[in-house]
C-alpha positions in Angstrom: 0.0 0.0 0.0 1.5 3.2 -0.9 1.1 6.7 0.7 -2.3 8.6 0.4 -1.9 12.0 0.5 -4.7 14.6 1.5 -6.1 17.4 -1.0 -4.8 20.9 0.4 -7.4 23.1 -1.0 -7.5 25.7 1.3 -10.5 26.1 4.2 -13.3 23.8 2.8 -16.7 25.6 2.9 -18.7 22.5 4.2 -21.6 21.9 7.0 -19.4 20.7 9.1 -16.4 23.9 9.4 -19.4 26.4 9.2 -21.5 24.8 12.5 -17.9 24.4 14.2 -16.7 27.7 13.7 -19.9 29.5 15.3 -20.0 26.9 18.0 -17.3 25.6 19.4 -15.1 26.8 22.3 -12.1 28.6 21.2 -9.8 26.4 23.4 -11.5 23.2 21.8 -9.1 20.4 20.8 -11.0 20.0 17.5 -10.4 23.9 16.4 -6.7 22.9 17.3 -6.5 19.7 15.2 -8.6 21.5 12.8 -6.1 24.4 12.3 -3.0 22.8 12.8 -3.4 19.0 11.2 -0.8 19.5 8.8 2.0 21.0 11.1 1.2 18.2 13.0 0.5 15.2 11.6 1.5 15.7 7.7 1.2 12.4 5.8 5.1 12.9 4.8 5.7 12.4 8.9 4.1 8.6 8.4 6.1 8.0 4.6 8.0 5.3 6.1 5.3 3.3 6.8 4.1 2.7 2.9 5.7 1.3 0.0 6.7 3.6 -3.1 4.0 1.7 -5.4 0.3 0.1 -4.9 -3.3 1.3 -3.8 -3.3 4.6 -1.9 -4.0 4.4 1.6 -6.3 6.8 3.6 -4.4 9.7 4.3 -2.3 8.9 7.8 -2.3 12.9 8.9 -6.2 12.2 8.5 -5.9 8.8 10.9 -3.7 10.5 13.2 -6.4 12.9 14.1 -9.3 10.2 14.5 -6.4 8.1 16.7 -5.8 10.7 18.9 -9.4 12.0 18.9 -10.4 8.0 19.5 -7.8 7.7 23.0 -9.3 11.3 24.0 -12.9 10.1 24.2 -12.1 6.3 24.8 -13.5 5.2 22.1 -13.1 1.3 20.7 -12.0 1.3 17.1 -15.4 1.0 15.5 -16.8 3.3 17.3 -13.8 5.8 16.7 -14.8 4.9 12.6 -18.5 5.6 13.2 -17.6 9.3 15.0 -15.6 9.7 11.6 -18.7 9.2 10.1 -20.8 11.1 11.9 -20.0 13.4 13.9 -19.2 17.1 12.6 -16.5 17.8 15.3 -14.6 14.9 14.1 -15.0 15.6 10.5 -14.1 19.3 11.1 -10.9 18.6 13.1 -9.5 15.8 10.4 -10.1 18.5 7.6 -12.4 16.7 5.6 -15.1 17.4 3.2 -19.0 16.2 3.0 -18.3 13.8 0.1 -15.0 12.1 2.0 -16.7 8.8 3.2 -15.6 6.7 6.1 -13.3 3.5 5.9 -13.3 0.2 7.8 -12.1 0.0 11.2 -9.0 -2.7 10.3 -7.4 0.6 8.7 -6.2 1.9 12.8 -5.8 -1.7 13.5 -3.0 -1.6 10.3 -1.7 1.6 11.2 -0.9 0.9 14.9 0.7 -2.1 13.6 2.9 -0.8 11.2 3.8 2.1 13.8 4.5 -0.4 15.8 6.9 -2.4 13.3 8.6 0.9 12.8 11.8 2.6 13.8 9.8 6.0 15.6 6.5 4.0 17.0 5.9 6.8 18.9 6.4 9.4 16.6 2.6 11.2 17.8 3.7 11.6 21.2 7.1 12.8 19.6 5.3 15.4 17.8 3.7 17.0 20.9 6.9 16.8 23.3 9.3 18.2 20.4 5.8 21.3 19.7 5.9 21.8 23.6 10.2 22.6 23.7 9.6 25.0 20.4 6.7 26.9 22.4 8.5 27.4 25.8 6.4 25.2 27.7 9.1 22.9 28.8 11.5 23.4 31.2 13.8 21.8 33.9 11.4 20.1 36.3 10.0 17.2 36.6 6.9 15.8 38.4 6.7 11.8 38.3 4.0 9.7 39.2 2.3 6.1 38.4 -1.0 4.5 38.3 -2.5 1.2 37.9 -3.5 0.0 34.5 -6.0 -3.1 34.4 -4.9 -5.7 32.3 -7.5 -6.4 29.4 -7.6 -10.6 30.1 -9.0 -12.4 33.2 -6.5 -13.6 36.1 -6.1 -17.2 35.6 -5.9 -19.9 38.4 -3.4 -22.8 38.3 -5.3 -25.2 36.9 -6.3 -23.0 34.1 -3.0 -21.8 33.6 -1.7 -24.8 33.1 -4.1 -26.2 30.9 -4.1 -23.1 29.2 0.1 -23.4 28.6 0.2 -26.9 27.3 -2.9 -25.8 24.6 -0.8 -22.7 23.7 2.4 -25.0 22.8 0.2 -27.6 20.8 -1.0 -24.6 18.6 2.5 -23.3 17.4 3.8 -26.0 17.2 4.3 -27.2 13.5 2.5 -31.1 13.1 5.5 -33.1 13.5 6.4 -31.4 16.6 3.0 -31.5 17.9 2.7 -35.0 17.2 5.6 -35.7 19.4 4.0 -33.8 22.3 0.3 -35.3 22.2 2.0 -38.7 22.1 4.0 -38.0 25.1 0.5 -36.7 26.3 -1.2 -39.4 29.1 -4.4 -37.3 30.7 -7.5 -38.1 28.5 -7.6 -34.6 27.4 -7.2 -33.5 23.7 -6.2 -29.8 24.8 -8.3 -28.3 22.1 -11.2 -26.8 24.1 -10.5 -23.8 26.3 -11.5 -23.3 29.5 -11.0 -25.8 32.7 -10.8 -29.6 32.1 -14.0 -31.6 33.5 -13.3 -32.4 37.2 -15.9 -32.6 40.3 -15.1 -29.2 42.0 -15.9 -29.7 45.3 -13.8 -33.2 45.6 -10.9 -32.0 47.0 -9.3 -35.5 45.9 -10.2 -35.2 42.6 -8.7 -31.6 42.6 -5.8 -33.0 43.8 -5.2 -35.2 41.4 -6.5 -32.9 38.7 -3.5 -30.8 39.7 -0.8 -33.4 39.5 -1.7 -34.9 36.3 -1.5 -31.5 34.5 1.6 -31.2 36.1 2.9 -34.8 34.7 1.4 -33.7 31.5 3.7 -30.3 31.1 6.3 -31.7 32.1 6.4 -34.9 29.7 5.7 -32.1 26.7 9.0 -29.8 27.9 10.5 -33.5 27.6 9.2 -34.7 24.2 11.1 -31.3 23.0 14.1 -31.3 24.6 16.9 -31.5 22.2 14.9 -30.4 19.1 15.5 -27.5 17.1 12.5 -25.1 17.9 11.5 -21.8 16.3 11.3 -18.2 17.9 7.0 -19.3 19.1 7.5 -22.8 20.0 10.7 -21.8 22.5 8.7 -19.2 23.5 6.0 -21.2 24.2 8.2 -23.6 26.2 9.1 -20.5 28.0 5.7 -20.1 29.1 5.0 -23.4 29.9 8.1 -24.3 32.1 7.2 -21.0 33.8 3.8 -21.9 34.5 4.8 -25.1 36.1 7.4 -23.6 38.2 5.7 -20.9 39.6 2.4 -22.9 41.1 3.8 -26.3 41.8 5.6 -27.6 44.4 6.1 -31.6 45.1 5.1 -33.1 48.5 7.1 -35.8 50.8 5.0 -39.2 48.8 5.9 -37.7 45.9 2.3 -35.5 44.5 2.7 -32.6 42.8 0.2 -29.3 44.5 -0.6 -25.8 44.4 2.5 -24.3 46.1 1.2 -22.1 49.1 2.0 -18.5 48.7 2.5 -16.4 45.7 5.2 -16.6 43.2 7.0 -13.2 43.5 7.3 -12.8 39.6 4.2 -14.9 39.0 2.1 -15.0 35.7 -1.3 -14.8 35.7 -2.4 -15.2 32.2 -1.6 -17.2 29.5 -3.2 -15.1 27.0 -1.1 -12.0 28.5 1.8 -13.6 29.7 3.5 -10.3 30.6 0.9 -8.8 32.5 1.6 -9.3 36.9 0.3 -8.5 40.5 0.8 -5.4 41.6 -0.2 -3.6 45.1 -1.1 0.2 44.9 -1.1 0.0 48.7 -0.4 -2.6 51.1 -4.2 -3.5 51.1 -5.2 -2.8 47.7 -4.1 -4.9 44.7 -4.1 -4.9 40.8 -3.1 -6.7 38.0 -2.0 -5.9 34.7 0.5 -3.0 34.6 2.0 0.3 35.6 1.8 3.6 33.6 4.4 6.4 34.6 4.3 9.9 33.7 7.0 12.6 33.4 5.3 16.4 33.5 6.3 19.6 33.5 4.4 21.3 36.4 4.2 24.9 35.3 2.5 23.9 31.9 1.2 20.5 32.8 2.5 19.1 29.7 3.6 15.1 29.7 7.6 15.4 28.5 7.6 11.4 29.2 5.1 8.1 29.3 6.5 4.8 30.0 4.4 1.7 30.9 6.5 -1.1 33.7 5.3 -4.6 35.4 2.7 -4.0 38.5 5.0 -5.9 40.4 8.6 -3.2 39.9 8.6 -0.2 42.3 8.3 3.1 40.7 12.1 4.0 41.1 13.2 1.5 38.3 11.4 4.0 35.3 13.1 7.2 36.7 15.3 6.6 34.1 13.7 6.2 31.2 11.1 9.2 32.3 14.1 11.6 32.7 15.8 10.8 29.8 15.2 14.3 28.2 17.0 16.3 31.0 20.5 17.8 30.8 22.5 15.1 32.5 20.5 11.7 31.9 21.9 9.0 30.0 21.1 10.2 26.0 19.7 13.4 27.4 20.5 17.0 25.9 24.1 19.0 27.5 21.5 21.8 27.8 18.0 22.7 28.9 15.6 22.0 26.5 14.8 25.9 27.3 18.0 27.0 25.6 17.3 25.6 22.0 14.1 27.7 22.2 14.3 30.8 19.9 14.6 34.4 21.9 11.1 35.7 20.1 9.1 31.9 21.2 11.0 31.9 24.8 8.8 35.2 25.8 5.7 33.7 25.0 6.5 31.0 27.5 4.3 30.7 30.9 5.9 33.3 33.1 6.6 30.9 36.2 8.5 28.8 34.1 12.3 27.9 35.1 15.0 29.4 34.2 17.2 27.8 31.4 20.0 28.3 33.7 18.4 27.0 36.4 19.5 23.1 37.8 16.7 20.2 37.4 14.7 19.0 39.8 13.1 16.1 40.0 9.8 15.8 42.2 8.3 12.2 43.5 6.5 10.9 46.4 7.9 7.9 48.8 7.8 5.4 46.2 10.3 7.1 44.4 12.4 8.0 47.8 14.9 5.3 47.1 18.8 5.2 47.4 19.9 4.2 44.4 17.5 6.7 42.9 18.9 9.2 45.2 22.2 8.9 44.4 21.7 8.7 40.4 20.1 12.1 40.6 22.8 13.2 42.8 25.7 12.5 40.4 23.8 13.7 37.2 23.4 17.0 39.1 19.4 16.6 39.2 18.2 17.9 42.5 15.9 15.4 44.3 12.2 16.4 46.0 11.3 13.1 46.3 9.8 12.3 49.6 11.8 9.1 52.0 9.7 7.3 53.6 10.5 7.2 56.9 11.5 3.9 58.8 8.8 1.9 60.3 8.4 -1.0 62.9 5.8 -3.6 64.0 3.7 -3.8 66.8 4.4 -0.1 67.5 8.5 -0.6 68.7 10.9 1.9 68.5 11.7 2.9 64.7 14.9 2.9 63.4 14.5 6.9 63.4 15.5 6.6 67.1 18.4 5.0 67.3 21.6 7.2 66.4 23.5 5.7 63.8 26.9 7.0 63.4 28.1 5.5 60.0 31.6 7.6 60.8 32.7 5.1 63.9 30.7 2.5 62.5 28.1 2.5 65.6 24.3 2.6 66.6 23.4 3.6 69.7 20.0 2.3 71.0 17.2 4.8 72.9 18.6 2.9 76.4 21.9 3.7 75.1 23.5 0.5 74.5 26.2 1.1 72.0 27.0 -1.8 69.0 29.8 -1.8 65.9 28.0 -1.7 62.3 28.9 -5.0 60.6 29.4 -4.1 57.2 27.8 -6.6 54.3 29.3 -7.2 50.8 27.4 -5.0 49.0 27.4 -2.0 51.0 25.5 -0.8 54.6 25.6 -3.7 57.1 23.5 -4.6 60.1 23.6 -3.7 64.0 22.8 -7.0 66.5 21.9 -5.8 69.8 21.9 -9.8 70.7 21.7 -11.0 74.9 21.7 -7.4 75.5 18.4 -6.6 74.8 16.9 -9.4 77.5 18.1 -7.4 80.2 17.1 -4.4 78.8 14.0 -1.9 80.7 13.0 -0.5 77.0 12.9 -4.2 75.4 8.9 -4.2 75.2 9.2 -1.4 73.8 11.7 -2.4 71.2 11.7 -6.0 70.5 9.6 -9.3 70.4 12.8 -11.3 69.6 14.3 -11.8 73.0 16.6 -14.4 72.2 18.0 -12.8 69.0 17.5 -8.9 70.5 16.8 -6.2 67.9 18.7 -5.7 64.6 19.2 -2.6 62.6 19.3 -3.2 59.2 22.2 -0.3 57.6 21.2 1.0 53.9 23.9 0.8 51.1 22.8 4.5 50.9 21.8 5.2 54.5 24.1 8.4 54.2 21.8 9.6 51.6 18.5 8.4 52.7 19.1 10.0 56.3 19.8 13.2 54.7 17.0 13.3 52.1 15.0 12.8 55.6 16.7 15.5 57.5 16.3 18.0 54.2 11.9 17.1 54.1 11.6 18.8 57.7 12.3 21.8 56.4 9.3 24.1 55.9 10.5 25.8 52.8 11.6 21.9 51.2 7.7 20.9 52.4 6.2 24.5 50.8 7.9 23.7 47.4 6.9 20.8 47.1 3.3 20.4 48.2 3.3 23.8 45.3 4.7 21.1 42.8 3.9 17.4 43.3 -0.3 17.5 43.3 -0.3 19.1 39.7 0.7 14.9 38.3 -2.2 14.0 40.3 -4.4 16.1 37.9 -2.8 15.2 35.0 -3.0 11.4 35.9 -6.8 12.6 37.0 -7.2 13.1 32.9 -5.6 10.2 31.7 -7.3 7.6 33.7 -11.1 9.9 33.7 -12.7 6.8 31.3 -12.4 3.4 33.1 -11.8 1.5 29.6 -9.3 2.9 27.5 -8.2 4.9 30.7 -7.6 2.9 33.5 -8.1 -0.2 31.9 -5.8 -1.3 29.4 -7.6 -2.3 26.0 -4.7 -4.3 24.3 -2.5 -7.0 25.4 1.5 -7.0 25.6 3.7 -4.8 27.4 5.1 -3.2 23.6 1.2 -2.7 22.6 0.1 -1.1 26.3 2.7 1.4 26.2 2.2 2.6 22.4 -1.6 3.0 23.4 -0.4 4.8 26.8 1.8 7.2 24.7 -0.8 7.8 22.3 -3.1 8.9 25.0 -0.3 10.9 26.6 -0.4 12.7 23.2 -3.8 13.4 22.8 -4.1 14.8 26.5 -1.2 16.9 25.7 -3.3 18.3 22.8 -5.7 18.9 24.4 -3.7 21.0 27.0 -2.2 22.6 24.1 -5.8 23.9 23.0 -6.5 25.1 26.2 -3.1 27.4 26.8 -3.5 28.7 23.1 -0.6 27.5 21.2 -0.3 28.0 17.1 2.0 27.7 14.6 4.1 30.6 12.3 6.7 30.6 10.4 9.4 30.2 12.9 7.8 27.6 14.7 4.9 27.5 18.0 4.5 29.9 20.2 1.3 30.2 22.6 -1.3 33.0 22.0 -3.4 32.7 24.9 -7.0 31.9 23.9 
């Protein structure tokens, strides 16, 4: 399919530009699209994706608008088509005229796919971080901050996964392969059917043995292929299936295989999405599917970075990747983004906005609080306001907090005074025993359950840090700053995740596929921003105009 290209005939006089001009707000999304599709989205940014020869394709500037228009209003892809159809603000804000008729909804399915095959899969979201630098909107600071995104399958139990593992190798692999596998096969069960095998339920014998013979089963399949050449699905496959069996299974004293008590710390929980996880927003409040991360500027609310991790991987491990675009990160600029901004754009920049000069900061709650975090900003030259969470302990004993710990003679000193010698570990830190001592102690109700072992201290690799960072949060100006900065990624996250499916609920499967759909929608929210604080384009680039 080669490259359609869209008819620039100056402003079409058409039912639906006449009833949008008079009527819509000027800080509407659509007259932004409307005005600007072309800077935007012109069908020469998507040339890669088309052969030089063949039938034309619908113009991609034109699909780029109904995408972004389609994550805005969380809309599945037919009913993204039928809006096209339909509706006069989306007709008006792709450009179109009366006679253009709609297409099928397998066009956006093609279109994310080939995105997604290409070198810049991301290239909307590009579009809208690389428009917000030109305009002045971005500066040095960053506000970061997660939420949970549903995974779009149902959580599998054991049985099911494993049913479900040994189905999904039959049906890749190639018929002498899968041969092999059903002969090696002994449960009288032809794995073709989904769903959970015939068993009486509420036998817990028969579950019992239910469980064991899938086991046996998965396990003689990984056999009946070990040693053979396999091809990029059928290893992967036997990933999933030696996973599966691993993770839920554990074998008993006479030999029976069972559901392993506890949960896997890595576990999956879906065949069908076999990258999807647990994960806990709080301690009493759990998820699964994944995490979506944000990176915003807070003067201009604009998204400078969207990344999508496990649910099970604390919020630290994206910092990375969200701050890649500041001065100082790995395959960040030498500069602020600030300083490539023309003189005459810079001046139509929000007036709070930092100073190119100025050092970046970095803002985060507690989950982003940790040491090695810490200490990464600290060497890049970031400066950190991300809040440490401060030390806890059960049953209401003394916190770490109050015992002195002085990492320059290697000692902790308890609240009854006792002192003990820091033993360092391998890796960095070390650990304080308090041992006998603490059974003769007044204060050891207070402090310990563990009479025989006393209390231990546990000593950070980066407790020099991390006690600092601690000391540096009492501060009233430290807390003024940034209770004036960190809520403003709680709004933003507010309009990302405001419809339940297609916000908060994932509505593809795959890590690769969530995140392109979470960028796209990190784009079209930026748009929509961009509407509302009045940016346009002329010749020398964007600049904002306030509505």
């Amino acid at each position: 399919m080669t490259l359609g290209l869209v008819e620039r005939q100056g402003e079409l006089f058409n039912v639906a530009v006449q009833r949008c001009e008079a009527e819509l707000p000027q800080a509407s999304i659509y007259r932004l699209l409307h005005a600007e599709r072309d800077r935007l989205f012109g069908d020469e940014l998507f040339a890669d994706l088309y052969v030089k020869h063949g039938r034309r394709s619908i113009p991609p500037s034109i699909l780029a608008v109904v995408m972004v228009l389609q994550r805005l209003e969380g809309c599945s892809d037919r009913e993204a088509v039928d809006r096209f159809a339909y509706d006069l603000r989306w007709r008006y804000a792709a450009g179109v005229d009366d006679e253009m008729g709609s297409f099928a909804h397998t066009v956006l399915v093609e279109l994310r796919a080939r995105l997604r095959a290409s070198a810049d899969p991301d290239r909307i979201f590009r579009v809208t971080t690389e428009l917000a630098r030109q305009a002045g909107l971005v500066g040095v600071r960053r506000v970061l901050d997660s939420a949970p995104l549903y995974d779009a399958v149902a959580t599998q139990d054991t049985v099911t996964l494993l049913r479900g593992a040994i189905r999904g190798l039959l049906r890749v692999c190639p018929a002498e392969l899968a041969a092999a596998v059903r002969v090696a096969l002994v449960r009288d069960d032809d794995y073709t059917s989904a769903g959970k095998p015939v068993c009486d339920w509420d036998d817990p014998h028969a579950r019992e043995q239910l469980v064991d013979a899938l086991f046996r089963d998965g396990y003689r399949a990984l056999g009946a292929l070990r040693g053979r050449q396999l091809g990029p699905e059928v290893a992967q496959a036997v990933e999933l299936l030696a996973t599966v069996i691993g993770q839920d299974i554990e074998e008993t004293a006479d030999g029976r295989f069972v559901i392993a008590q506890g949960v896997a710390p890595d576990r999956v929980i879906s065949v069908v999405d076999p990258q999807a996880r647990h994960g806990h927003k709080s301690t009493a409040r759990g998820f699964d599917g994944y995490k979506g991360h944000v990176a915003i500027d807070p003067d201009s609310e604009v998204i400078c970075a969207a990344e999508v991790g496990a649910a099970n991987t604390g919020d630290a491990a994206m910092a990375a990747a969200l701050l890649a675009d500041l001065p100082g990160a790995p395959g960040g600029p030498e500069s602020s983004a600030a300083d490539a901004v023309p003189a005459d754009q810079a001046a139509a920049a929000t007036s709070d906005q930092a100073p190119a000069d100025q050092a970046p900061v970095v803002y985060g709650d507690a989950a982003y609080g940790t040491g090695a975090l810490l200490t990464d900003l600290e060497q890049r030259g970031i400066t950190a306001m991300t809040k440490v969470a401060a030390p806890t302990a059960p049953a209401g004993h003394f916190t770490k907090q109050q015992f002195r710990i002085d990492l320059n003679q290697g000692r902790v000193t308890c609240p009854a005074r006792l002192q003990v010698p820091i033993i360092p570990a391998r890796q960095g830190g070390g650990v304080a025993r308090f041992g006998r001592a603490c059974q003769i102690c007044p204060l050891q109700s207070s402090c310990t359950s563990s009479s025989p072992a006393g209390r231990t201290i546990t000593i950070h690799p980066h407790e020099v840090r991390l006690q600092a960072a601690r000391q540096r949060q009492r501060d009233p100006a430290w807390r003024a700053d940034y209770r004036a900065h960190r809520p403003t990624v709680e709004r933003k996250l507010a309009h990302l995740l405001r419809r339940r499916h297609g916000g908060r609920r994932a509505r593809v499967r795959g890590r690769v596929r969530v995140a392109q759909d979470w960028r796209l929608l990190a784009a079209a929210v930026n748009l929509a921003r961009f509407a509302v604080l009045g940016v346009h384009s002329r010749p020398g680039g964007w600049a904002v105009v306030p509505v």
